[in-house]
C-alpha positions as CSV (number, residue, x, y, z in Angstrom):
1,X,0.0,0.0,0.0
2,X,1.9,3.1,-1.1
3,X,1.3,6.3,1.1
4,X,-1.1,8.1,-1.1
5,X,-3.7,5.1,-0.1
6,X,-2.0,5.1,3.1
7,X,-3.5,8.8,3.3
8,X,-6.8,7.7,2.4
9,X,-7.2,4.4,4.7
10,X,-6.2,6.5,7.8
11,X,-8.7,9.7,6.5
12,X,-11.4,7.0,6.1
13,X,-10.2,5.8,9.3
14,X,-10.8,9.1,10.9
15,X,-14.9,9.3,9.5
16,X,-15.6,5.9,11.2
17,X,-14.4,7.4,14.4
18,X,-11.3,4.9,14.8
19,X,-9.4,5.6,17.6
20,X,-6.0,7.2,17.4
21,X,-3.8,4.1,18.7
22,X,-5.6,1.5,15.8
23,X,-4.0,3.9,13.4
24,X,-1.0,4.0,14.8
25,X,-0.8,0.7,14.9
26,X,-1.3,0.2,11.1
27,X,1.1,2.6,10.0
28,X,3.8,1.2,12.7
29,X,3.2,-1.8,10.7
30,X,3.3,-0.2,7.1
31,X,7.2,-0.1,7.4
32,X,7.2,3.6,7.2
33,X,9.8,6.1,8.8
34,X,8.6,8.5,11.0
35,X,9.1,11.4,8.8
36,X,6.6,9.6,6.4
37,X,4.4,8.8,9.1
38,X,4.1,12.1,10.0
39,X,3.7,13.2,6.5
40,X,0.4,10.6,6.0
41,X,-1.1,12.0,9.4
42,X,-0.7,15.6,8.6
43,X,-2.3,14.8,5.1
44,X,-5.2,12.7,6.4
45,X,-6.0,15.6,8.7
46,X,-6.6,17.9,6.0
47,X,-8.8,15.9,4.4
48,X,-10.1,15.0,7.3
49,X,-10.6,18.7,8.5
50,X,-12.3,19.6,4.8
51,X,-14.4,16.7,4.8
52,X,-15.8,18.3,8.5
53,X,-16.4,21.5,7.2
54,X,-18.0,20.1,4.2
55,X,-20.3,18.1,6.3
56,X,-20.9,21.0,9.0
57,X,-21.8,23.4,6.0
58,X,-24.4,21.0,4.5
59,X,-25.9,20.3,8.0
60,X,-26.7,23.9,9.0
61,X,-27.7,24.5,5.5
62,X,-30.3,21.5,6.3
63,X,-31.1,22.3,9.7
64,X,-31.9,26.0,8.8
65,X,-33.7,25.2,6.0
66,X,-35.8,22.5,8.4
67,X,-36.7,24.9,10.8
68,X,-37.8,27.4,8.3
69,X,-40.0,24.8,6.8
70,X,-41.5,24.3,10.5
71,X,-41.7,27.4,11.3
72,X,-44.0,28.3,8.0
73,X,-46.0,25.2,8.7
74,X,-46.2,25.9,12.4
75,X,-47.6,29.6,11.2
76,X,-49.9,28.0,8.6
77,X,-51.3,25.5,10.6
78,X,-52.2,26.5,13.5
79,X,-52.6,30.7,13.0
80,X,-54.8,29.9,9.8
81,X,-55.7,26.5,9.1
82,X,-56.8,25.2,12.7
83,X,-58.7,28.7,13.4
84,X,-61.4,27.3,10.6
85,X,-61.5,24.0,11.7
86,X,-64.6,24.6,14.4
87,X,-62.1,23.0,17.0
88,X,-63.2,23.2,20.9
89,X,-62.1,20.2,22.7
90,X,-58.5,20.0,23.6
91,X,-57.5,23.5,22.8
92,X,-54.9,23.7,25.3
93,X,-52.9,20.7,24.4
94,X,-53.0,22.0,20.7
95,X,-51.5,26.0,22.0
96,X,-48.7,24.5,23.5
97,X,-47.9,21.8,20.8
98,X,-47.8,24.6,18.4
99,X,-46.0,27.2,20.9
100,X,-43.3,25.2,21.4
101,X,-42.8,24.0,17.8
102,X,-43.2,27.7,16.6
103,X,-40.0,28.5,19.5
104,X,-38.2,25.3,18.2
105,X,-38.5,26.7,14.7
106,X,-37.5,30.1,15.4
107,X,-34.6,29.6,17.2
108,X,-33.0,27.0,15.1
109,X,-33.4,29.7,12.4
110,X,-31.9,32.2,14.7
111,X,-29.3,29.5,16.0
112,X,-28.0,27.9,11.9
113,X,-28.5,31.8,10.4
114,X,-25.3,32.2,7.7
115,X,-23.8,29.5,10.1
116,X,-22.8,27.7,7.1
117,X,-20.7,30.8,6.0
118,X,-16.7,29.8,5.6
119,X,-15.7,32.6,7.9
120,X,-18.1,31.2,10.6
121,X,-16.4,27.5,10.8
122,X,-13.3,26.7,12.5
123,X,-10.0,25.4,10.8
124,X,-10.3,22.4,12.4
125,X,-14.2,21.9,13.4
126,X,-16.0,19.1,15.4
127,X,-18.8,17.4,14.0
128,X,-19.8,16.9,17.8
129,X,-23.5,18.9,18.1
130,X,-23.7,20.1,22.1
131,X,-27.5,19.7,22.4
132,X,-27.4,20.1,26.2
133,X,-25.8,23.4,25.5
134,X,-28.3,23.7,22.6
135,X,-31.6,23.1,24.8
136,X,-30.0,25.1,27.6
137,X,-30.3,27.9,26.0
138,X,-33.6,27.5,23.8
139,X,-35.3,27.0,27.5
140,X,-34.3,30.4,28.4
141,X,-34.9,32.4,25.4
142,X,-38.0,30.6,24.1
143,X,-39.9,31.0,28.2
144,X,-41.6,34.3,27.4
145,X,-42.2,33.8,23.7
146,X,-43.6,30.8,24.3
147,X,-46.1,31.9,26.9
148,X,-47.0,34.4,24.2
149,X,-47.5,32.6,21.5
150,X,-50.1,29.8,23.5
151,X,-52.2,32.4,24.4
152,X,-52.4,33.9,20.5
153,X,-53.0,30.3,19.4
154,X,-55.4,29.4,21.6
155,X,-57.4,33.0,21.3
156,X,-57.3,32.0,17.2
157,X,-58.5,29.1,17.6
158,X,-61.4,29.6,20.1
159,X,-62.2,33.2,18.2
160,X,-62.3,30.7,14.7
161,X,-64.6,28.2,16.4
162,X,-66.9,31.0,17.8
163,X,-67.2,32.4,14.7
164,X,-68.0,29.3,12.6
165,X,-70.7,28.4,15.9
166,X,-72.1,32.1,14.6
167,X,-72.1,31.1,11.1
168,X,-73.7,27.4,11.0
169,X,-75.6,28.2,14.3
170,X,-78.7,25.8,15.6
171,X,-81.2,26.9,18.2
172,X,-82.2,24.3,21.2
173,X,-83.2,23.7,24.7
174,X,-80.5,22.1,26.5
175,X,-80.9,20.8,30.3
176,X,-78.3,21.6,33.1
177,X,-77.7,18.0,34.6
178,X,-74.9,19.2,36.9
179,X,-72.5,22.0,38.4
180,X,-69.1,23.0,40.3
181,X,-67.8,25.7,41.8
182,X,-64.1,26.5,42.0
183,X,-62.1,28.8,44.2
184,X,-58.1,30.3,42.9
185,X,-57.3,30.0,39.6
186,X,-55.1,28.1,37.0
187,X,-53.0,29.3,33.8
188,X,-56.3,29.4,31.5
189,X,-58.6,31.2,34.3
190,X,-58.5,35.0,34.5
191,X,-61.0,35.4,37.0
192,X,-60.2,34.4,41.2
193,X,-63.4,32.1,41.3
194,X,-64.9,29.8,38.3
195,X,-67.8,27.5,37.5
196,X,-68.6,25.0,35.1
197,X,-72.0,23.3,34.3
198,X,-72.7,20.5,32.5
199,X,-75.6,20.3,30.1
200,X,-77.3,17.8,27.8
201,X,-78.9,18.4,24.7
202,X,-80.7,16.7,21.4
203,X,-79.1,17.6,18.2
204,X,-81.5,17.8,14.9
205,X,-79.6,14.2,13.9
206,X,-80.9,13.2,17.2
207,X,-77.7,12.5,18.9
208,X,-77.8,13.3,22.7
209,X,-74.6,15.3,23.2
210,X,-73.3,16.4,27.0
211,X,-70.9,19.4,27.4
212,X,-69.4,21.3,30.5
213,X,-69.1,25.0,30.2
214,X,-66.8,27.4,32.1
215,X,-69.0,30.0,33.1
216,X,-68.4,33.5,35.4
217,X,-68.5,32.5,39.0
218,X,-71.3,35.1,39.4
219,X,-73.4,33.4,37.4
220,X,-73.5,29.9,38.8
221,X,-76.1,30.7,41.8
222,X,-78.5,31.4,38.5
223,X,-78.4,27.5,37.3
224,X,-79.7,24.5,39.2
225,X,-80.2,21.4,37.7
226,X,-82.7,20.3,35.8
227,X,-83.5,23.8,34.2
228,X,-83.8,23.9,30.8
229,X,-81.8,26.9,29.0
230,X,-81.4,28.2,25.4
231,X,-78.5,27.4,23.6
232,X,-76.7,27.6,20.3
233,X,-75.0,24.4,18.6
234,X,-73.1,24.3,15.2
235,X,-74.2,22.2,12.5
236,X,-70.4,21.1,11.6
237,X,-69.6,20.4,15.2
238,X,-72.1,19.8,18.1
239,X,-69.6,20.1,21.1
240,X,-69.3,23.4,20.0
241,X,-71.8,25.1,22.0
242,X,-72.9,28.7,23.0
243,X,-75.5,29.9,26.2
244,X,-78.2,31.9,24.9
245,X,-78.1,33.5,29.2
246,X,-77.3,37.0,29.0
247,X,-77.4,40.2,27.0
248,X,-73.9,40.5,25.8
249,X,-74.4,36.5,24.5
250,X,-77.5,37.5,22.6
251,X,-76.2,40.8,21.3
252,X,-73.0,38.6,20.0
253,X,-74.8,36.1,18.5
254,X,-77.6,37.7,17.1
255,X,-76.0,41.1,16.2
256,X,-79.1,42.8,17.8
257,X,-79.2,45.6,20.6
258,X,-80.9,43.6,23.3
259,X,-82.9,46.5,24.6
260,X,-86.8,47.3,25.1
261,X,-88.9,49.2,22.6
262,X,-89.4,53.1,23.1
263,X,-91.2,55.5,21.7
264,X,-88.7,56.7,19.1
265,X,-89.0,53.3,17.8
266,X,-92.7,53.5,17.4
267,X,-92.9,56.7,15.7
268,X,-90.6,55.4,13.1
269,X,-92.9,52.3,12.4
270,X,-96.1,54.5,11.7
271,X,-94.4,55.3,8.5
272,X,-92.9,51.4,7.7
273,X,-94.2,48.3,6.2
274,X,-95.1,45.0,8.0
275,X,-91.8,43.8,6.6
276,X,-89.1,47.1,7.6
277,X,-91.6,46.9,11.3
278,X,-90.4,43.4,11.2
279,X,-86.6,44.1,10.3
280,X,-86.0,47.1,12.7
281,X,-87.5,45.0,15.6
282,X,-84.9,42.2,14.7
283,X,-82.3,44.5,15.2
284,X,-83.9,45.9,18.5
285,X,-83.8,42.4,20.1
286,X,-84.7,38.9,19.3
287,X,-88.1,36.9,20.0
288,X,-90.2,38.9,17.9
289,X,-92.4,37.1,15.6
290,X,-96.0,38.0,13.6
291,X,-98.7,36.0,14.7
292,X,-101.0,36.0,11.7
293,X,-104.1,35.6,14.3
294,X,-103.6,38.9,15.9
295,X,-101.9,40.7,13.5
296,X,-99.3,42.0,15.1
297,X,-95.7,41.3,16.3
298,X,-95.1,39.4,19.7
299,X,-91.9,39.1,22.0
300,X,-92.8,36.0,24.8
301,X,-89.9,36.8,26.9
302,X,-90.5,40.4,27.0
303,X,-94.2,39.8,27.2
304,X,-94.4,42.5,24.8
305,X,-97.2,43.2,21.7
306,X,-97.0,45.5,19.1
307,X,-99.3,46.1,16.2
308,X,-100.0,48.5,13.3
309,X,-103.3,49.4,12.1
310,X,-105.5,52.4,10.2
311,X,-101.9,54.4,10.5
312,X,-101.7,53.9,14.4
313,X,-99.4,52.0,16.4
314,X,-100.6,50.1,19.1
315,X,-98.4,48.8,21.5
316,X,-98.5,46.6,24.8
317,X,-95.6,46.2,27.1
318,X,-94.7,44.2,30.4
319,X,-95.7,46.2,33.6
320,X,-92.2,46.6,34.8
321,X,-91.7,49.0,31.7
322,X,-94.6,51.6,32.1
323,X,-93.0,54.2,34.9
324,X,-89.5,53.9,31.9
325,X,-91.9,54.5,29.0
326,X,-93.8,57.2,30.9
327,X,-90.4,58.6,31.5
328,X,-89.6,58.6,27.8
329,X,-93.0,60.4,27.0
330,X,-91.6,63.7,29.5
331,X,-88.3,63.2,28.3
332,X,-89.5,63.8,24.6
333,X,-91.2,66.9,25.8
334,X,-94.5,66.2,25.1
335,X,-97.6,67.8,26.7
336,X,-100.0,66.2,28.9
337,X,-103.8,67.6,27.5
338,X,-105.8,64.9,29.1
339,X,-106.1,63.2,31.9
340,X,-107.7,60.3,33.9
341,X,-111.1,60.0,31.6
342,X,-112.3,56.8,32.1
343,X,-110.1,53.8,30.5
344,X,-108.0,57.1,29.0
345,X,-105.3,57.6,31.8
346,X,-103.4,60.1,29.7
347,X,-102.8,62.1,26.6
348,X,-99.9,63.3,25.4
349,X,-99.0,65.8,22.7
350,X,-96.3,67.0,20.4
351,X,-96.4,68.6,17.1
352,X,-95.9,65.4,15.0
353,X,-97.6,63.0,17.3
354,X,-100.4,61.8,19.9
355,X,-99.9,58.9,22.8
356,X,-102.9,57.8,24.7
357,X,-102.3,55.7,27.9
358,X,-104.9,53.4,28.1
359,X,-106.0,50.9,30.6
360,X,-108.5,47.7,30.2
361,X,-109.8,45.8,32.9
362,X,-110.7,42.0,32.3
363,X,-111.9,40.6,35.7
364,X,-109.1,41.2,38.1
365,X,-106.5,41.9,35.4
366,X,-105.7,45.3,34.3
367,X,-103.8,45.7,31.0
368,X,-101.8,49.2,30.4
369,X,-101.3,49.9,26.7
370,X,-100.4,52.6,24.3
371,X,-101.5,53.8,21.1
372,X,-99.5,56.2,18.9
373,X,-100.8,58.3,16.4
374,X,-99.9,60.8,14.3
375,X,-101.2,64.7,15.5
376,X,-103.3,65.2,12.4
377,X,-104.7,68.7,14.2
378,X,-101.2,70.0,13.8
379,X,-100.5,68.6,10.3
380,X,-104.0,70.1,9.1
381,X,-103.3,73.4,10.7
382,X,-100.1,73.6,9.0
């Protein structure tokens, strides 16, 4: 074996990780002088030393290029893709998967940047990787970031899921079967106290589905079990479920104002169709619906009636809302010009229109109404 395959053996020595005494050994037995030995070491190194550059710039090349990749796909997947995907059960798990691989990806970008550059190798590199050293540091600078980016997944995904529950939505009664109350706090509660209910419900495929809820703490002495409640339910995904309990839930879902009809509102429908009557009120509050019988528009749980005939407005509301009407009427600046004839309580006067108070007595009840015209006297005067 002459030394130019001498050079190579001990070089290919070297890649197999052959320990430095075995190669000894063989040239010691290659009848070599020392000057030649040391000639065929000094050779192999260079090769050796090229070969770990060569292989040190192709793997940072790879590993940035890797991370990259993740990183994209991290981005994609869970900042757009999983956002549509009407996803509500393990939500958690899935932010901090997707966290930590967005960290991983970003600092392995940060860590292999130009890193296969000539000027950044050594002249005599190790292809030894330190991942201790490697992990050591990507648990300090990925701690904060990492926090951050669970919270943004999971707000995109839950925000996603919410909206698709909006867009596909199904109306039902569910019933509350259970309930717990929690004092403190963990990393997903933002509130000192929680509560959960769990609730059963039929979907229109007639699957029973169960789901427990976080809810506000404040709201939990409201449920007991066995009530029935409204509730919202997507089409795509039944666990994916909305209460139909408060105000803010109803505006949300139903993009209405949630608020009681007042007089400004009934003015406005003594110049509108049945349909634009019916469209305003939708956007006033939900339950109202046109019940052909009585010809006019009825709200159950506001225990409200409205209805338009011979250009007047005629309009009943729950008892709780006469002294806030009646405040309306002064607030508008209309005159009082009667008062206290008979089943006519009042009558009130501005220069576009007439209210008349009116009260009916059936047996023991006593039903307070309104009916709105416009001040014709006025108009004809003018």
């Amino acid at each position: 074996m002459n030394n130019k395959q001498l050079i190579q053996k001990v070089f290919e020595l070297q890649k197999s990780k052959t320990l430095n005494y075995q190669i000894d050994k063989l040239l010691n037995s290659s009848n070599l002088t020392e000057e030649e030995i040391i000639h065929i070491k000094q050779e192999a190194n260079k090769l050796y030393a090229q070969y770990k550059r060569e292989f040190i710039i192709k793997r940072n090349k790879i590993a940035f290029i890797s991370a990259t990749i993740l990183t994209v796909l991290t981005i994609f997947i869970f900042f757009f893709l999983l956002p549509t995907q009407n996803i509500v059960l393990n939500v958690g798990i899935l932010s901090v998967l997707g966290a930590l691989l967005l960290c991983l990806g970003l600092y392995c970008m940060l860590f292999f940047y130009n890193s296969w550059k000539p000027e950044k190798i050594d002249e005599n590199p190790t292809l030894d990787f330190d991942l201790g050293n490697f992990f050591s540091f990507f648990g300090l600078l990925a701690a904060i970031p990492a926090v951050i980016f669970y919270f943004l997944i999971s707000w995109l995904i839950e925000s996603g899921a919410e909206k698709k529950l909006i867009a596909t939505k199904v109306e039902t009664k569910a019933i509350v079967v259970n309930g717990n109350y929690y004092e403190g706090g963990g990393i997903r509660r933002k509130r000192p106290d929680d509560a959960e209910i769990t609730i059963k419900f039929r979907t229109k495929e007639n699957l029973i589905i169960s789901r427990t809820i976080e809810i506000p703490s404040y709201q939990f002495k409201y449920f007991y079990k066995g009530q029935q409640i409204d509730i919202i339910y997507s089409s795509e995904n039944p666990n994916n479920i909305k209460l139909l309990n408060s105000k803010e839930s109803l505006k949300q879902v139903y993009k209405t104002e949630e608020r009681e009809v007042i007089f400004k509102d009934l003015f406005t429908f003594l110049e509108l169709s049945d349909k634009q009557i019916q469209d305003n009120l939708n956007k006033v509050s939900t339950g109202w619906v046109y019940d052909k019988q009585q010809q006019g528009w009825i709200n159950a749980s506001r225990q409200c009636f409205i209805k338009k005939s011979e250009g007047a407005i005629f309009y009943i509301p729950k008892r709780e809302l006469i002294m806030s009407l009646d405040h309306d009427i002064r607030k508008n600046k209309f005159r009082r010009v009667v008062e206290n004839q008979g089943m006519l309580l009042a009558q009130y006067e501005n220069e576009k229109y007439v209210i008349q108070k009116i009260s009916e007595r059936s047996g023991k009840n006593v039903t307070v109404f309104y009916l709105i015209t416009q001040n014709i006297t006025n108009s004809t005067s003018e």
